[in-house]
Each structure stands twice: as C-alpha cells, then as structure tokens.
C-alpha angles and dihedrals in degrees: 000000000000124000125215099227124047105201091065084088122058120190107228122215119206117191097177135212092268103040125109117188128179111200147051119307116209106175122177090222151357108008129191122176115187097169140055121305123179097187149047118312108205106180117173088208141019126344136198128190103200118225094261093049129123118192125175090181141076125279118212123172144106108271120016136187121181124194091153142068116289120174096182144064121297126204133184133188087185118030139316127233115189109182124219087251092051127104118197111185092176145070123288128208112174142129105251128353147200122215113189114206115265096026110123116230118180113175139055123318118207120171107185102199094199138023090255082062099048098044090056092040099047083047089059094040093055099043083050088060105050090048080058104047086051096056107085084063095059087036112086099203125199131205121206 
C-alpha cells in the first residue's frame, strides 16, 4: 500500500556503543552514533552524537546535538546543541546554537541569522574546502 506523503516515514541510523565504522554516512533521517566514526556523516535530519561517542569526520544535518567527541567540521541548517561533556575541534556553521557551560569548542563559530547569511556563508565554506582538499598537490612533503 502507497502512501501519499513520503516524509511520514524517516529512515533511523544507529551507530552503537561498540561499533566502530571507517567511511562516509549519508541517512535519509534521525541519526545517533554512539560509537567511533572515522568519516562524513550526511543526515538529512536530525544527529546526535551520544556522549561516548568519538567522531574525526564532519557532521552535516538539521538539527544537531553533540555530547560526544567530534574532531571535524559541523554544520547545521537547523540548530546546534553542544552539551557540557562535547568537544568540537573543528569549524561550525548553523542557524542558531546552544552552547552548554564546560564543553570544549576549538574552531571557528558562524551563526548565520537569515538565509541570505547562510548561502553566503555555505558558498564560502565550500569553496574553502576545495582550496583545502587541493593543497597536498601543490604541498612537496619530506620524510626524514
């Protein structure tokens, strides 16, 4: 049977306390990791990064709440909650955030109040990144 509307239905990501998972993570809908990611999360919806989590990767999603580790970017169209137990060592780009006293944030903080804001902002974000990510070429590197 078909249903009319397709966002009745949210597709839920579980990365649990003793899972550990190399690679990118693009969900449809909610998403809580609770265990160790080396890689992008892409949710379409809300994240949550669980208190014991540890996460060297960007986060993208609506609404976000971090209680964990993140070493990586985060980004939020929606809001940001950063518990007092989260580390972010990392830049943030979001709409509106919350901050709770004793977490530990260590990046760049951007709250872009309107959409004029965050499309400018997300433009410069992106082209930042792809300077980045064309470095090393440019980079000689010795070992010794």
């Amino acid at each position: 049977m078909a249903h009319s509307r397709s966002g009745d239905f949210s597709i839920n990501t579980i990365i649990g306390p003793n899972t550990s998972f190399t690679g990118d993570i693009e969900a449809g809908g909610f998403t809580r990791v609770d265990g160790s990611i080396r890689g992008d999360v892409k949710a379409k919806g809300r994240v949550v990064v669980g208190e014991r989590a540890r996460m060297k990767g960007n986060v993208t999603g609506t609404n976000i709440t971090i209680g964990g580790v993140v070493v990586g970017n985060v980004i939020a169209d929606g809001y940001l909650v950063i518990l007092s137990t989260a580390i972010v060592i990392g830049d943030i780009i979001t709409r509106r955030i919350q901050a709770d006293d004793g977490c530990f944030i260590n990046g760049r903080v951007v709250v872009c109040p309107n959409d004029e804001s965050w499309t400018k902002t997300m433009s410069e974000h992106h082209d930042a990144q792809g300077i980045k990510s064309a470095l090393p070429v440019f980079q000689k590197t010795h070992h010794g």
